[in-house]
Each structure stands twice: as structure tokens, then as C-alpha cells.
N, C-alpha and C positions, 0 to 999 in steps of 0.2 A: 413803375416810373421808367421812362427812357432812360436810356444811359445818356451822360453826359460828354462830351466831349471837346476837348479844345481847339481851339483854329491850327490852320496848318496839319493837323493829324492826318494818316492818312486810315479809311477804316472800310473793311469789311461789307455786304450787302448788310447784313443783321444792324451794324450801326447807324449805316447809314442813313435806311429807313426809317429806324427808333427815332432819329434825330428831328425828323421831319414832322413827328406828332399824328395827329389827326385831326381834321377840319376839314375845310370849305371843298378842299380838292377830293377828299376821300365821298364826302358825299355827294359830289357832280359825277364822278365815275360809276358809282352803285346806281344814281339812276340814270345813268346810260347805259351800264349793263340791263338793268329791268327791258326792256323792249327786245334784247336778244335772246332774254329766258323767259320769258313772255311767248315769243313765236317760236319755241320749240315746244312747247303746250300747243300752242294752236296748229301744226304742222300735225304733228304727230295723233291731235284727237278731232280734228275740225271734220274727217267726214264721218264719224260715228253720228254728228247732225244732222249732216247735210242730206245724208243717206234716205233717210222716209220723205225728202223732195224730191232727190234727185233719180232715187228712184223708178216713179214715175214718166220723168222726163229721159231718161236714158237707158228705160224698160231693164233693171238690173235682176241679173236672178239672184239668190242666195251666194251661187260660189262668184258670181263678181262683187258681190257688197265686203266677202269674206277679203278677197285679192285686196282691192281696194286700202281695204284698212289695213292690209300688210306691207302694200308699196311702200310707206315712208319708213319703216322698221327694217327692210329688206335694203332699203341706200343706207340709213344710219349705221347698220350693220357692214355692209360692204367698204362705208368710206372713214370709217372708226381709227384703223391705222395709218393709211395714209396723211387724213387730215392730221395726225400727231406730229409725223414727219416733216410736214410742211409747218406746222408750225412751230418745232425745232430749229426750224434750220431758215423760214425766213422770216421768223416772227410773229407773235400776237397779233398787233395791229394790223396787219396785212390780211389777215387771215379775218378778224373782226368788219374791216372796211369791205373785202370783195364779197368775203362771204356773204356780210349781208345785202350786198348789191345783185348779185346771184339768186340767193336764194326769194328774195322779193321777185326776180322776174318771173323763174319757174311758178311761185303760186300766183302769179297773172295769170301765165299760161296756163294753168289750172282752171282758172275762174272763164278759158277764153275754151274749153272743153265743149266739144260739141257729139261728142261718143264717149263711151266708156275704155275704150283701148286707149283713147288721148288724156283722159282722164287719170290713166293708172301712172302712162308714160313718166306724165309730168309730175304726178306724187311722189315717183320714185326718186327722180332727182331733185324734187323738193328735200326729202331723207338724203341725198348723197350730199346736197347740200349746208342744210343748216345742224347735220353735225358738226362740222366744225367750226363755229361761233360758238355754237354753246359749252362746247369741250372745253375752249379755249379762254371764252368767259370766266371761268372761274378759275382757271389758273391765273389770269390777267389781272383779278380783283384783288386772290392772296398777293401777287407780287408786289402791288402797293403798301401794303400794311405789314406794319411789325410783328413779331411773335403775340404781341401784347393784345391786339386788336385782331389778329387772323381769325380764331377762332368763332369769333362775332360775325365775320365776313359769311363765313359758312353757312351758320343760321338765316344770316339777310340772305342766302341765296335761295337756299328751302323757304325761305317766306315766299322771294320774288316767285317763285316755281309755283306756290301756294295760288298767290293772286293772279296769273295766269289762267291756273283751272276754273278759278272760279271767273276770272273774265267771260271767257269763250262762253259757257252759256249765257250767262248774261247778254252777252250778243247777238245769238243766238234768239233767246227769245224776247229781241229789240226787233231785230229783222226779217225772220225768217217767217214768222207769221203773216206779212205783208207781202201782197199778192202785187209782185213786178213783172213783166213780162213785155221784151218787146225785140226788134230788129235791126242789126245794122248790116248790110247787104243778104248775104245769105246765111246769117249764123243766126242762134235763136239763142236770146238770154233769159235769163229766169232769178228767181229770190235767190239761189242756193249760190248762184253763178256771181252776183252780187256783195252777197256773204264771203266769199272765197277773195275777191279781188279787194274786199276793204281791212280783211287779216294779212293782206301783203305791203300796210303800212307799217306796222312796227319791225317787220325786216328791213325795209330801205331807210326807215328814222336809225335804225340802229348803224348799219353799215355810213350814216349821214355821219351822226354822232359822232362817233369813233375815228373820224377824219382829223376832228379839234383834240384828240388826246395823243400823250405820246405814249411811245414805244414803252414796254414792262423794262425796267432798269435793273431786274433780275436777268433777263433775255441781253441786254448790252452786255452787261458786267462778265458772263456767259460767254459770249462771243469776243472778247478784248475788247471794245468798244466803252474804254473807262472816260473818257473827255463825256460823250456825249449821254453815258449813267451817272454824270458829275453834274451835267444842266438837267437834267431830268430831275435828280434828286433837289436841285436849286430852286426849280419850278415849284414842283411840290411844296416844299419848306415855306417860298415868298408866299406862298394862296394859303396857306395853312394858319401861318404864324402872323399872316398883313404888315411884311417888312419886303426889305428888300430882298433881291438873287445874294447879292455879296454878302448879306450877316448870314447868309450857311455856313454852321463853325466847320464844316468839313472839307478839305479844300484839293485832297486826292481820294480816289479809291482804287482798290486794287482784287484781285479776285487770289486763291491760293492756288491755280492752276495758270501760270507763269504760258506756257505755250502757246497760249489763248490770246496773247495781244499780239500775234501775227496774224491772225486772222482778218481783220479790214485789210492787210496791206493781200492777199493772196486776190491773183487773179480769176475772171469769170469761171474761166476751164478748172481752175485747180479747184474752186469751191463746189464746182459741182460734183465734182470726181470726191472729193470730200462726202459731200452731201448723200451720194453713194454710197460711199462707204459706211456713214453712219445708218442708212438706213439700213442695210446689210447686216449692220452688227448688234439692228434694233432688233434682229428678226430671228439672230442668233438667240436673243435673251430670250426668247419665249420657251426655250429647249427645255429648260430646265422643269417646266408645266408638264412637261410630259411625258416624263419620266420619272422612276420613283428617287427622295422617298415623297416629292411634291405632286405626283400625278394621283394620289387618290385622294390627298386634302382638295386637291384642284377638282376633282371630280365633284368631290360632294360639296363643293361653296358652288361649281355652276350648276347643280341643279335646283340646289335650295334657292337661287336668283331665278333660274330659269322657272320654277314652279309659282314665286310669290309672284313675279308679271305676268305669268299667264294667268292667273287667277283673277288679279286686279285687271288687268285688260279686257281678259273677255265679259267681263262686268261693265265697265267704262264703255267700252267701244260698241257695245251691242244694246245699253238699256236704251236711248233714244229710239233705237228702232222698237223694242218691246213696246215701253210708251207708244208711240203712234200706233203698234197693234193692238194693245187695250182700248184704246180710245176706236178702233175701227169694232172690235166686238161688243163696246157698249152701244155707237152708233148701229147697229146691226141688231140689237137686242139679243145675242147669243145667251144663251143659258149657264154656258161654262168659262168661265172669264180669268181661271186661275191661271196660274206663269205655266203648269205643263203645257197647259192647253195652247197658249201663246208659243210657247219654246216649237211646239209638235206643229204648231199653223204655221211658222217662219221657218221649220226645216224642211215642211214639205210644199216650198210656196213653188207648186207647176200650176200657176193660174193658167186658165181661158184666159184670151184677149176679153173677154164678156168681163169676166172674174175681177182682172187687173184694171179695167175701166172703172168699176165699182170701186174698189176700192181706193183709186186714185182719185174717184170722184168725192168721197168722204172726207180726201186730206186737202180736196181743193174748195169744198164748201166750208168746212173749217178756215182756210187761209181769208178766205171771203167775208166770214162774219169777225175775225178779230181784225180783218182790216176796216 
């Protein structure tokens, strides 16, 4: 049960929230989160599909299909910390609105690829990109809900991650089978090119979205900024409860870190130099990882993570290409059709142009009959 509490009180983030229950508002947020944890599934797995088209069309060998799938893992990696920092210091929502604005246009420019260097370019900051939406996503969902309901929040996350995976092929094999092809001056588009620019709708739905919610009132409360974690918490309460702002029985809050409500009144300069310093000190914390007695627990949890994605990955990210190789040695009537034989065909692909014609020709008679 929520704690109860009486008008005039003043209380804590932990109360405040409880107070405010759960309804209308907690379910309009989870699905406005869904389309931001939605496109970081489709960021991070869309060309493991798109790869046995675009192949073809942008004559890929092996180590560019490899490169490829590593751009978006190689910015998520790179922009891991920083986006942390930015979203410390100027907020969730900021960080949910641009980012998703951002990263929708980098996967246009993806879909707007006419080589494979431009292709990788724009992957990569597609990953620099919409790491931080989705990082920031699920801290933004817990900050809404009480102790009581977090925990649930969680699982709806892992689910929305779920439905995600299983979108993209589904989409996949709505589109991609469908033989498009045409010109607008000198650029040449294709099914794959198609695919790509209709997954950079749930990044700018998302960064839409996020424009009609407010700020995490965990993140005000944080910053001194208690007036404006006082109508946030108000907000929520009226959509929740279908009464008014004013029957919020809470009518102050306060944080237990007293310093903090000078912060709205510091100036641009001071906050950055601030902003500095926090991150500095964010960077300090990491010391402790690396040295004993936490540098060898630290070792063996990154490799145990490091060994379960690469496993999982190179499985995900590589079966749609096997597939289309199966389907090329049944078309071919090959005698030996097992995964070595696929695995030993895809690592040693130095086709002839003769070779890679044929082949490209079987995934385009293919495209032809299920269109």
C-alpha cells in the first residue's frame, strides 16, 4: 500500500511518488518509452538483414559485412559515458527529445547510402547516437514509479526489448522480399534502402513523444529544483487519481542534500565549470575497477558479459546471411548443404564478378517470385 500522507506535509522523492499511485499517466509513459527500446533493437540488429541485399548492391566482401555490424556497437561503446554525463547534468528529457531527433536522421542517412564507407559512417553514429535514449529510458520509467511498482517497470522493459526483436523481422520479411528499385537524380535506391528509412520512424515518434512529458522529478528533486518536482508530482497525481492539481495531499518536497537548492539560482559559467567537475569526479569513480581487491571480481564479470554477447551476437547477426546461403546451395542443387559447408562458403566468399552475379542473381529471382 502507499503510504499515506497528510496535506501540508512536506516529503521525500520515496513519498512523494507512492502518493501519486499508478494509472493513466504511468501507462502513457511505458508506451512512449516502447518506440525508443524498440529502435535500439532495430539500430543495433537491422543489417544482419539487410546484408544478403545489400550485399549485392554495394558488392560487400566478408570483412565489410563483418565492419558493418560492428559500427553501431563501436559508437554505443564510445558514447556510453558521456551520454551518462549529459544526462546527469541536463536531464532525461532533453536527452530522450534530441536524442531521438538525431538519431532518426543519421538512420535516413543510412537508408540515403550509396557505398559502403557511407554506409558504415552513418551506422556508426547511428550507435553514438541512440545510446543515449535508451540508457536513459529506463532510468526515466523507474523515476516515475514507487518502490512498489519499480520492479514491474523492469520486466515491461525486457518485454518492450522482447517485442522489438521480434518486430524487425517481421518487417523484414513484409518488405524486404519486394522487389523496389528506382532513382532520384543520381542516387540509386533499393528494397534494403527502403527498409532502413521506414525503421527511422520510431526514433523521431519517440523523440515526438517525449516533447508532451515532463522532466523525471527524481532529476528536479536532484538539482534543487523542488517547486517544479512539486507540479510534476501534481501532474501525475491529477491523470492518475481523475481529480484535480490541488487534492495532491503533498504540498512541499524537499531532498536531504540541503546544497542542492542553489543550484537553479547558479549562473551559465558556474554550472558548466560545475558540470566539469562532476564529470571529472565521475571518472575518478571508475579507479576503484582497477585495482585490487575489485580488479579481479571486475575482470571476471567483463568477460563472463563479454563471452555471453559475443556468442549471442555472432548467432543473431550472422544467421540471415547463412539463410540466404542455404537457400543459394539448394537453388544450385549443391550436394553438401550443412552449416560447415555454409560457414567454409561465407568465409571464403573471393567470388569472380561471374560468381557474384550468379549468385546475386538467385536472390533477385527470389525477390521477383514472392513479389
Amino acid at each position: 500500500m502507499a503510504k499515506v500522507v497528510e496535506a501540508e506535509e512536506t516529503a521525500d522523492f520515496e513519498t512523494a511518488i507512492s502518493a501519486c499511485g499508478f494509472g493513466v499517466f504511468n501507462v502513457i509513459i511505458i508506451v512512449c518509452a516502447l518506440p525508443c527500446l524498440t529502435s535500439m533493437v532495430f539500430s543495433a540488429s537491422v543489417i544482419s538483414y539487410v546484408m544478403p541485399t545489400a550485399e549485392c548492391d554495394l558488392n560487400l566482401s566478408v570483412m565489410d559485412m563483418g565492419m558493418l555490424n560492428a559500427m553501431t556497437y563501436s559508437g554505443m561503446i564510445l558514447s556510453a559515458i558521456p551520454w551518462g554525463f549529459v544526462s546527469d547534468t541536463l536531464g532525461r528529457r532533453p536527452v530522450l527529445i534530441y536524442g531521438g531527433f538525431i538519431d532518426g536522421i543519421f538512420v535516413l542517412c543510412s537508408a540515403l547510402s550509396q557505398n559502403s564507407i557511407q554506409l558504415m559512417i552513418f551506422k556508426f553514429f547511428d550507435g553514438l547516437a541512440i545510446c543515449g535514449p535508451f540508457a536513459v529510458v529506463i532510468s526515466y520509467l523507474a523515476e516515475f514509479h514507487g518502490q512498489k511498482h519499480r520492479h514491474y517497470i523492469m520486466f515491461l522493459i525486457g518485454l518492450c526489448v522482447s517485442v522489438g526483436a521480434m518486430t524487425l523481422p517481421l518487417l523484414a520479411y513484409l518488405i524486404l522480399p519486394r522487389h523496389i528499385s528506382f532513382k532520384l537524380g543520381a542516387m540509386k535506391f533499393h528494397t534494403w534502402q527502403v527498409f532502413l528509412a521506414i525503421l527511422a520512424l520510431p526514433t523521431f515518434l519517440s523523440g515526438l513523444l517525449h516533447i508532451f512529458l515532463p522532466e523525471s522529478p527524481k532529476f528536479l528533486m536532484a538539482h534543487g529544483y523542488y517547486s517544479k518536482a512539486l507540479e510534476c508530482f501534481q501532474r501525475i497525481y491529477a491523470m492518475n487519481k481523475r481529480t484535480s492539481r490541488k487534492a495532491y495531499p503533498i504540498k512541499s518536497v524537499s531532498d536531504v542534500k540541503p546544497e542542492q537548492m542553489e543550484e537553479n539560482q547558479l549562473s551559465v559559467m558556474q554550472r558548466c565549470r560545475k558540470a566539469k567537475f562532476i564529470f571529472c569526479e565521475g571518472l575518478k569513480q571508475l579507479k576503484p575497477m582497477c585495482k585490487c581487491p575489485y580488479l579481479g571480481v571486475s575482470i571476471h564479470v567483463y568477460l563472463l558479459h563479454f563471452c555471453q554477447i559475443m556468442c549471442v551476437n555472432s548467432i543473431r547477426l550472422w544467421m540471415p546471411k547463412i539463410f540466404a546461403t542455404m537457400h543459394a546451395f539448394e537453388v544450385r542443387e549443391y550436394a553438401d548443404r550443412s552449416m560447415c559447408a555454409v560457414l567454409k562458403h561465407n568465409s571464403e566468399m573471393n567470388f569472380t564478378k561471374e560468381q557474384k552475379s550468379q549468385e546475386c542473381d538467385i536472390v533477385a529471382s527470389t525477390t521477383r517470385i514472392l513479389h
